[in-house]
C-alpha positions as CSV (number, residue, x, y, z in Angstrom):
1,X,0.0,0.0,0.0
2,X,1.7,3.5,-0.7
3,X,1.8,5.4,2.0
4,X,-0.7,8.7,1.1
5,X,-2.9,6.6,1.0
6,X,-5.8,6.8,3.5
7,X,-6.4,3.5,5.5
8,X,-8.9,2.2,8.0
9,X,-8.9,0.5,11.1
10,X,-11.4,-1.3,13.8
11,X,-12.7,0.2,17.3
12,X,-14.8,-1.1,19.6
13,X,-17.4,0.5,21.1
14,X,-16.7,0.8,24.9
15,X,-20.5,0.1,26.3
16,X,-20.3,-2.8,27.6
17,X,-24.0,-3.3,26.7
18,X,-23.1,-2.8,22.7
19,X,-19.1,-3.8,22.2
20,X,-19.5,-3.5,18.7
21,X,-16.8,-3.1,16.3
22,X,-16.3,-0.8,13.5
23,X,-14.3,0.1,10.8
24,X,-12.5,3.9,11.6
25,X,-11.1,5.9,8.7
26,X,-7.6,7.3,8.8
27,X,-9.1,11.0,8.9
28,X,-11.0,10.2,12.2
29,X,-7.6,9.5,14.3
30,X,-8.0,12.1,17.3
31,X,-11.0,12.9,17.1
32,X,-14.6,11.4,18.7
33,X,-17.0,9.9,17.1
34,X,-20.2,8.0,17.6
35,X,-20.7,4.0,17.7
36,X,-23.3,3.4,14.8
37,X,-25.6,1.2,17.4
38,X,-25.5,2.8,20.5
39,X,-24.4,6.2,19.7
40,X,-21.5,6.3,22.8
41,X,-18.9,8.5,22.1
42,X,-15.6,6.7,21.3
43,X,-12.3,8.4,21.2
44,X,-10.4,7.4,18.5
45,X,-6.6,6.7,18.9
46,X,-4.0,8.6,17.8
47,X,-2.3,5.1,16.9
48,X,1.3,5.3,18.1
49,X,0.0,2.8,20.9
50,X,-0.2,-1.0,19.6
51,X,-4.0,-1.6,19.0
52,X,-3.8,-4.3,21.7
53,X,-2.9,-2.0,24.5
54,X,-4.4,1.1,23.5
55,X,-7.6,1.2,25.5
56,X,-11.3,2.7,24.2
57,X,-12.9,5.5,26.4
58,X,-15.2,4.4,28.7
59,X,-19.2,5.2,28.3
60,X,-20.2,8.7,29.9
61,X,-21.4,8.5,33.2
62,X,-25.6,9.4,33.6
């Protein structure tokens, strides 16, 4: 792949009610954006973590 190129990657939504996963384009990498089911806010990584480490943000409190 050349490396302009925009890519995506999978999150998982941090409710533990919904735990979906989700394919994240490149151009939503620090920012926030909604799960498609639940609509919880997830905080996309800025990816210098290894995706097995990084962790998601947790739901917002009520």
């Amino acid at each position: 792949m050349a490396p302009n190129l925009p890519g995506v990657f999978a999150v998982q939504c941090p409710n533990p009610r919904c735990r979906k996963f989700m394919l994240v384009e490149e151009h939503d990498r620090d920012k926030v954006v909604p799960c498609l089911l639940c609509k919880t806010p997830i905080r996309v990584g800025s990816g210098s973590a290894s995706p097995l480490s990084s962790k998601a943000t947790p739901p917002p409190r009520r």
